[in-house]
N, C-alpha and C positions, 0 to 999 in steps of 0.2 A: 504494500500500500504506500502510495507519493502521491506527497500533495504537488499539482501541476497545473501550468498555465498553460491558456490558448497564445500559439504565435504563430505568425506570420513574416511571409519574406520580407527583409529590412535593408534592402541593397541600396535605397537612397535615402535611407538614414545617416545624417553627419552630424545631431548634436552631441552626440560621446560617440567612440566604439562599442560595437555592439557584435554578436557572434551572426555569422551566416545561417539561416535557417531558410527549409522549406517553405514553400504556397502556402499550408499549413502540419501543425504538428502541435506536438505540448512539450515543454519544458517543465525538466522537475528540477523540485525548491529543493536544495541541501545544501550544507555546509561548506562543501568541496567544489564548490562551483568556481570557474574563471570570471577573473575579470569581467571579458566579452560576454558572458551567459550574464553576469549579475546584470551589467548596462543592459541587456537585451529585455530582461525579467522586469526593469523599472520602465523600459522603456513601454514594452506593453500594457502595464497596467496604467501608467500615464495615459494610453492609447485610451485605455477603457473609460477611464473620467476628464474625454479632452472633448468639454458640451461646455458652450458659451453661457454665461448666465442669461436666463429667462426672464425678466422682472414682471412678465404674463402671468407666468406660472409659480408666485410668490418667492421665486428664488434671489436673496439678496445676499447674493455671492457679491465681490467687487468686480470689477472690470478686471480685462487680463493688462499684466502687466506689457510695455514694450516689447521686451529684448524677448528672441527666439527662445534659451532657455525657460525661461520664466511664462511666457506665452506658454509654451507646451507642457509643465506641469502645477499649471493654473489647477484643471481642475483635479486631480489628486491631490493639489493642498486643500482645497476649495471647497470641497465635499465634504463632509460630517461622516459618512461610510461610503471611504472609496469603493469601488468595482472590480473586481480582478476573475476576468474570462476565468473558468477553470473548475477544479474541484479535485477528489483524488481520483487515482486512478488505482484499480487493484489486477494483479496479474496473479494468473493461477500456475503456477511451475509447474503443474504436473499436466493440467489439459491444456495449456494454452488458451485458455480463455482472461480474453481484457477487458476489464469495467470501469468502461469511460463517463466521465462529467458528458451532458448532453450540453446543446446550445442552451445559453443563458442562464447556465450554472454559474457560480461564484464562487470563490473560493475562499470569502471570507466568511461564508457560512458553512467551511466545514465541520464545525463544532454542531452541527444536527445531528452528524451522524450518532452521539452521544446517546440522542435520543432512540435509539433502537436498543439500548442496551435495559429502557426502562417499558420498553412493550411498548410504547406508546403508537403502535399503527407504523403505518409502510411510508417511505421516506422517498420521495423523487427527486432526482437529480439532472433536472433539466430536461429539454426534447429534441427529436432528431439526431440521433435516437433518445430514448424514451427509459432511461436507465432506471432501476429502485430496487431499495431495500427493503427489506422484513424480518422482524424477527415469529419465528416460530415454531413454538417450545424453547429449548437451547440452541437454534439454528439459526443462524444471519443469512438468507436465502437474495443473493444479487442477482438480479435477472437486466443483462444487459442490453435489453429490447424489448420494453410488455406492448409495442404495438408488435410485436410479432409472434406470432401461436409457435415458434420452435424457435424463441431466443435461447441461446445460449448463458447458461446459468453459472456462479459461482458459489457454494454454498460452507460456510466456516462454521464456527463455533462462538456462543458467546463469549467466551474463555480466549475464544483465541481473537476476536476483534479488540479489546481492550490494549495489547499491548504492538496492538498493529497501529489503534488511535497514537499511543504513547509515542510510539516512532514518527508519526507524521508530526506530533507539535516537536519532538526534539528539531525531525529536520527543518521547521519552519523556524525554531530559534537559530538554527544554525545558519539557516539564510541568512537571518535578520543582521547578526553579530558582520559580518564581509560587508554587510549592503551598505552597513553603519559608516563602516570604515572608505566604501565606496563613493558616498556620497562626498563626506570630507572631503577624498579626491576629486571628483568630478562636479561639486553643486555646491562649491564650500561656502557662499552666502545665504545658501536654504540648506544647509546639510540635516540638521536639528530637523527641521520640518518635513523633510524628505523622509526622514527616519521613521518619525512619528505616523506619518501618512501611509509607509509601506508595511507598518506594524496594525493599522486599522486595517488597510487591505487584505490582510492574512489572517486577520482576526489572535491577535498575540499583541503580548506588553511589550512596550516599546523597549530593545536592550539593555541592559542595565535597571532596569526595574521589576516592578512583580503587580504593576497595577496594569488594570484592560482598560485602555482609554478609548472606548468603543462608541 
């Protein structure tokens, strides 16, 4: 189980370095990531909240700033709960079965999955396709397609999702800690807010802390 972002080709991307990626694909959050992968992983979710303020639709964000930096992570400062394409993704080592985020998943509400551990009903995770969870009995039952009558299914234990959850928030602190340090280097007059903003994204304290600024 990784938590993962939606990305896209970034070939005329020049405000940082950023890594070469397919048409589309997902990137996963961990510790060990390069340079180029972190700028890529900011750069997208920058993508995901870059909507002009509205003052129609009560939105009293400020104006964007000038300068191209600032312009382009306008609205992941901007936003109160950034957007970040994505969700996890679980892979089955023994059938080869992938349980992807569907469209307009988010990834900063991976902490739902939590909620399967207390019965509470079947948990979707976007569409196109049409992914979700269940638990029943001691079973976490992932069906990677319910609009299709022969999706393929991934099926755990509750025993064993707990410490699969535990690994996805480590690797997401472990993003966090590089991103930190990323930013410093690449956005040193918004670094602070960058931080903060990519820690709402993901739904995790900002490093160095133990509070949810959510």
């Amino acid at each position: 189980m990784q938590p993962v972002l939606e990305v896209y080709a970034s070939d005329d991307f020049a405000l940082w370095p950023v890594a070469r990626s397919e048409a589309f694909g997902y990137l996963a959050l961990h510790g060990e990531m390069t340079t180029p992968e972190i700028g890529t992983a900011v750069r997208r979710i920058a993508e995901c909240n870059d909507i002009d303020p509205d003052p129609r639709a009560d939105d009293d964000r400020p104006a964007r700033p000038p300068d191209p930096v600032g312009s382009f992570l306008h609205g992941l400062l901007t936003f109160e709960r950034p957007f970040a394409a994505g969700g996890l993704r679980v892979m089955d080592s023994t059938t080869g079965v992938v349980f992807l985020p569907g469209c307009c998943n988010g990834l900063e509400d991976w902490r739902d999955w939590h909620t399967l551990l207390h019965g509470s009903g079947p948990v979707s995770f976007g569409h196109d396709p049409d992914p979700t969870a269940e638990l029943s009995g001691n079973t976490v039952r992932l069906t990677v397609d319910t609009a299709r009558d022969d999706s393929p299914v991934i099926e755990i234990t509750a025993a064993e999702l707990r410490p699969l959850l535990d690994r996805v928030e480590r690797d997401l602190a472990g993003f966090l800690r590089p991103a930190a340090d990323w930013a410093v280097r690449n956005v040193a007059d918004r670094s602070a807010s960058v931080t903060a903003a990519l820690a709402r994204a993901v739904g995790m304290p900002v490093p160095g802390t133990t509070r949810f600024d959510l």
